[in-house]
N, C-alpha and C positions, 0 to 999 in steps of 0.2 A: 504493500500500500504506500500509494507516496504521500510527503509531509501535506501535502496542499489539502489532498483527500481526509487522512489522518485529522488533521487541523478541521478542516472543515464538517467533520463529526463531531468530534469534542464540544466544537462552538455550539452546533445545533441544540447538542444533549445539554451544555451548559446553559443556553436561553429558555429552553421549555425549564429546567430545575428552578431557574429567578423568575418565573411564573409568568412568562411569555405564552401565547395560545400556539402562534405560528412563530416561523423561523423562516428565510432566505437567504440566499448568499448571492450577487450577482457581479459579474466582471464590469470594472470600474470603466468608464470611458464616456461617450457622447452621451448625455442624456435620452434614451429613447423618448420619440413622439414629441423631442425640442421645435421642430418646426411646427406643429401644432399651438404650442404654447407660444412662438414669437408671432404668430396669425391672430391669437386669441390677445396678445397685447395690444396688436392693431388695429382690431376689432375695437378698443377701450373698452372690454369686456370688465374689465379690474377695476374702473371707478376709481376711487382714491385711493386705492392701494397701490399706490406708485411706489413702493418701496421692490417690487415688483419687479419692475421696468429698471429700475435703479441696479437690481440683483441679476440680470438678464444672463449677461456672461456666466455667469457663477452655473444660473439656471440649467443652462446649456449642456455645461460640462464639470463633473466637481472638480476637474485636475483644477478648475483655476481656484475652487475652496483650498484643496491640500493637493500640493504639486505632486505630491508623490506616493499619492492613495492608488493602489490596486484593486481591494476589494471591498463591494458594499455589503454590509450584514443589514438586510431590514425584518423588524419585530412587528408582531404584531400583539393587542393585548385586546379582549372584550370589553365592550363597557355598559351589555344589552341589560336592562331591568325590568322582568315584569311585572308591572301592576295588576294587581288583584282587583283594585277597584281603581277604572280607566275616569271615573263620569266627572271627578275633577277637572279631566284635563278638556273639557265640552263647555261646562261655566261659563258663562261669561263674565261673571263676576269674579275670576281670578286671571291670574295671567300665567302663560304657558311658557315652559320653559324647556328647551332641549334637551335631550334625554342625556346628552356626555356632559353636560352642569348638573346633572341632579347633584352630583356627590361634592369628593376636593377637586382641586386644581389637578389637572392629569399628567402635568406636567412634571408636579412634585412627585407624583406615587412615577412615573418609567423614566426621569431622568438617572435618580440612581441605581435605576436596575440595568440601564445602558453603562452608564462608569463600572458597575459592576461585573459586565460582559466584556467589557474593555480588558479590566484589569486580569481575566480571566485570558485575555488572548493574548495582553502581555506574557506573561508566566507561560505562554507555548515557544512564543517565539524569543524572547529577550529581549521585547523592544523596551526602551528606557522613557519613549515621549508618548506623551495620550493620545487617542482618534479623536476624530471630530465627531460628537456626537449631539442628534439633533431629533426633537420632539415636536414639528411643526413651528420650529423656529428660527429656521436658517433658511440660506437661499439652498435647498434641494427641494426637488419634487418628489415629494415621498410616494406617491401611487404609481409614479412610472416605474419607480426602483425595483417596489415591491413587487409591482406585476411584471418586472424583467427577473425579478430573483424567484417567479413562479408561485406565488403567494395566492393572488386571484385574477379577477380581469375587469375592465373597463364598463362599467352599466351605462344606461342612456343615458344618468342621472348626474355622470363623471364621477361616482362615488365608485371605490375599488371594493369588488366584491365575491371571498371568497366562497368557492361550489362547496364548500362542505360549513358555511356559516355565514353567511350574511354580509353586510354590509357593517354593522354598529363592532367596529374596530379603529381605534388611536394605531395609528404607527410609529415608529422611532426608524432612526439608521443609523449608524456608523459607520465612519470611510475609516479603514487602516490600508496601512500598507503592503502588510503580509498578501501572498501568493496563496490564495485560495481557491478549491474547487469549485465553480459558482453551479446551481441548482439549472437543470434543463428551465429553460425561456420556453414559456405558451408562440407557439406559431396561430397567425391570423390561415384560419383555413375557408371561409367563405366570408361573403361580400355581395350585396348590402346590408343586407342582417349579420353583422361581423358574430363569428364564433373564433375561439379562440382553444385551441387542442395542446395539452400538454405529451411527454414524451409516454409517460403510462398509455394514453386514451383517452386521457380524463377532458371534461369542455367544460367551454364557460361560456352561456351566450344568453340574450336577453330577449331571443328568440324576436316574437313580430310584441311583443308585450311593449304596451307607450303606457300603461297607469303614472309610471311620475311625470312623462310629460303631460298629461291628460289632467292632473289632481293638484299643479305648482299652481298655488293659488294668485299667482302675480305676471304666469306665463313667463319664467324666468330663463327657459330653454328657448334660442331662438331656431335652434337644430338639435337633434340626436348625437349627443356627448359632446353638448357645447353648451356652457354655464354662461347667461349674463349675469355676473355681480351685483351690477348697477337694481335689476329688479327683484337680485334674490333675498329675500326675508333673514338669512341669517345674515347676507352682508348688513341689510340696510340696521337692521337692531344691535348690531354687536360692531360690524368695522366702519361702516359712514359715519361720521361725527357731528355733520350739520339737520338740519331740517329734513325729514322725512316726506319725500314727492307728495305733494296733496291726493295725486289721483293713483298713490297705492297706500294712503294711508288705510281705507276702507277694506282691502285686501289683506292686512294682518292680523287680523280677527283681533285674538285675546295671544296671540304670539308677543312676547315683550323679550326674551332671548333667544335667539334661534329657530331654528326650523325642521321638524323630523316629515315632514308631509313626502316628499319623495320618498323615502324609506319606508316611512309604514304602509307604503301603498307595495314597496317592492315583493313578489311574491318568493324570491331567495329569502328574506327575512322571516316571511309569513312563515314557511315553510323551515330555514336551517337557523332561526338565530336560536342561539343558547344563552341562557341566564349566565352572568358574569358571575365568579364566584372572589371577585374583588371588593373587600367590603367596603373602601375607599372611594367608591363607585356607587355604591350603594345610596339610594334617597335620602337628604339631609331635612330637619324640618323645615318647611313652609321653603323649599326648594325645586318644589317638581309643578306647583303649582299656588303661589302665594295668593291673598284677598287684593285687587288691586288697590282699597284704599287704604288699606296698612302700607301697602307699599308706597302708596303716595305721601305717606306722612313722615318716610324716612329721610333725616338730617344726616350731613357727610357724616357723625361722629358713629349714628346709627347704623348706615349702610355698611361703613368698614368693618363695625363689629361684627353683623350681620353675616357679611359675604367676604373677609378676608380670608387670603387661601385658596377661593373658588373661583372657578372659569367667569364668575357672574363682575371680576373686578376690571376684567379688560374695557366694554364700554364706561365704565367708572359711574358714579351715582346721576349724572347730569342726562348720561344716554340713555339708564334704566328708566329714570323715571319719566324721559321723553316717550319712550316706547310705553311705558304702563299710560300715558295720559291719552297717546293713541287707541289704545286695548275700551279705556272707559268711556272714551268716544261713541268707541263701535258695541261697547255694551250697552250706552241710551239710556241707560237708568236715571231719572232726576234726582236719586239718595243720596247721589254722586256731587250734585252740583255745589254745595258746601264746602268738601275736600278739594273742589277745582277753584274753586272761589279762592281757597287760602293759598293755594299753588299762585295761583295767577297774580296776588297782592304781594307777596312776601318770599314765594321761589328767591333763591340769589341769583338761578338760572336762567336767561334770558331765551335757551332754548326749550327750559322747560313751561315755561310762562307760555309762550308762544304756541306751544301742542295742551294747552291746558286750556286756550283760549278755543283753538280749534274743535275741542271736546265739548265744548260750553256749547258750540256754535250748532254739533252735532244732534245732542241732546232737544236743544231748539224749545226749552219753556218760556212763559213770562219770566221767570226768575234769573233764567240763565242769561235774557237778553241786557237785565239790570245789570250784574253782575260785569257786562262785558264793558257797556259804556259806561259804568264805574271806573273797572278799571283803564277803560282809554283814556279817561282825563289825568288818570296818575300816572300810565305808563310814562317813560320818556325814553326810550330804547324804539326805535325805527320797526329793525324786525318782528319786534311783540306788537306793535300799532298794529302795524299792517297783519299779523293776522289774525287781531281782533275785526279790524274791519271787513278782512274777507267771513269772517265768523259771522259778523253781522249780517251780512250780505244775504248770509241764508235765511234769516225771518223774512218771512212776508209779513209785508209794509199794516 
């Protein structure tokens, strides 16, 4: 047996023991499917995620990450939950949250199980410097890797989806340098319904099935394995930082993090996913589906307490509670108008005033109407005027 092989077992045996689900290995080089992804920046499919476009090269190819990486190891880890009782997540009086925020931050539970992987492949080979290791946080494209180091394949949804589990999988990867066996690559063997055939038999394809494009509540596919950002629900609640497009405010239901709608429609999941046996992952309180006007009444000192640690700090308190004011919007309740009444006088947030105003406008009582040109004679911030006024705009005269 030669070392590359040798090595490339050990690794395997040693990720599943640090409670990896999958394992891959793939031969370090061009990025697969890079020309797709420099289309898809041209497209402006990324939205304000120009950090993106900034990382392009990197993208491409990792040599320009670590000059002198040979092999990628990608992990894979579950983070599926099911719910006994689903009818929370239907309420419209709460707001929905995606299923890899139920729990902690995911990045603290598989970063140091990747340092841990690491140091385990120092100790074969003798290397003395760390790999680059990375959790959805560098310039690599984790699903192309994994689907080259034979992990799963490409859904309509662009979500990577393995045949023996689903889709609701975090990835990690590591570039070292060591000479490793890499894992037979899926060959594309038909077209235009791409299936995709491993060296076993095995396939992977999404057949004539369109449910998530059929069920993206905001028509975020403008093609089959082509994401626009710009309309997608988890982009717009978790990575856009400005004002929420009016004319898909209405489309986010009671979504205030993320978005699992392609996924739970997918029928690999319906069918392979498995309960995650990571307790870290596991539903936190008032995490899977909080009261939206608890949430509204949350102060930064509150929030942090609340959500430090979890996936829920990335858009920080100013985005949540933008996104919850859109949720109470599209819930319509006038119980509501109170709690939006106090958002809209006293927020420090000038984006959350402004989506508190729009919720007023939504709602559309006598009360809510006071409330609004109340607040326009106090506002003095431009973008809260204006969309009180558009708020107004919706009563009839």
């Amino acid at each position: 047996m030669t070392t590359a092989r040798a090595w490339a077992q050990a690794i395997r045996k040693e990720a599943r023991r640090l409670g990896f689900d999958a394992v891959g290995i793939a031969r370090a080089r061009e990025t697969p499917y890079a020309d797709a992804f420099v289309r898809w920046l041209a497209a402006e499919y990324a939205g304000d995620m120009v950090y993106m476009a900034r990382s392009e090269a990197a993208r491409r190819d990792p040599r320009q990450v670590m000059s002198d990486v040979e092999s990628i190891i990608v992990v894979a880890r579950s983070y599926y939950v099911h719910l006994s009782d689903p009818t929370c997540l239907t309420d419209p009086s709460r707001g929905r949250i995606a299923r890899y925020a139920w729990g902690w931050d995911y990045h603290d539970v598989l970063r140091p199980r990747l340092f841990a992987l690491d140091a385990f492949v120092r100790s074969l080979s003798g290397r003395t410097t760390l790999a680059k290791a990375y959790v959805d946080t560098g310039p690599v494209i984790e699903r192309a890797w994994a689907m080259q180091a034979g992990l799963g394949f490409f859904g309509r949804n662009t979500c990577l989806i393995l045949p023996d589990g689903g889709s609701w999988y975090f990835l990690g990867v590591l570039l070292v340098p060591e000479p490793l066996e890499p894992d037979p690559e899926p060959v594309l063997v038909s077209a235009p319904v791409l299936t995709w055939q491993w060296a076993s038999g095995r396939q992977g394809t999404c057949g004539r099935c369109t449910r998530c494009l059929d069920r993206c509540p905001t028509g975020a596919f403008p093609a089959p394995y082509v994401l626009d950002a710009r309309r997608c629900i988890s982009y717009l609640t978790i990575e856009h930082r400005g004002p929420i497009p009016h004319e898909l405010r209405p489309r986010l239901e009671n979504w205030i993090f993320g978005c699992d709608v392609c996924q739970d429609v997918c029928p690999w999941n319906v069918r392979f996913a498995r309960q995650t046996d990571e307790r870290a992952f596991f539903p936190r309180p008032d995490q899977v589906a909080p009261r939206l006007l608890d949430m509204l009444a949350l102060d930064e000192t509150t929030f942090r307490q609340r959500y430090r640690k979890t996936p829920l700090m990335r858009p920080k308190r100013r985005g949540i509670l933008r996104n919850v004011c859109v949720a109470i919007g599209n819930w319509g309740d006038p119980v509501a108008v109170p709690h939006l009444e106090r958002a809209l006088q006293h927020d420090p947030e000038p984006l959350v005033r402004g989506h508190a105003a729009w919720a007023l406008g939504r709602i559309g009582t006598r009360e809510a109407r006071g409330v609004l040109r109340e607040a326009w004679r106090r506002e003095d911030e431009t973008y809260v005027r204006d969309e009180i006024d558009r708020a107004l705009s919706a009563f009839p005269e």
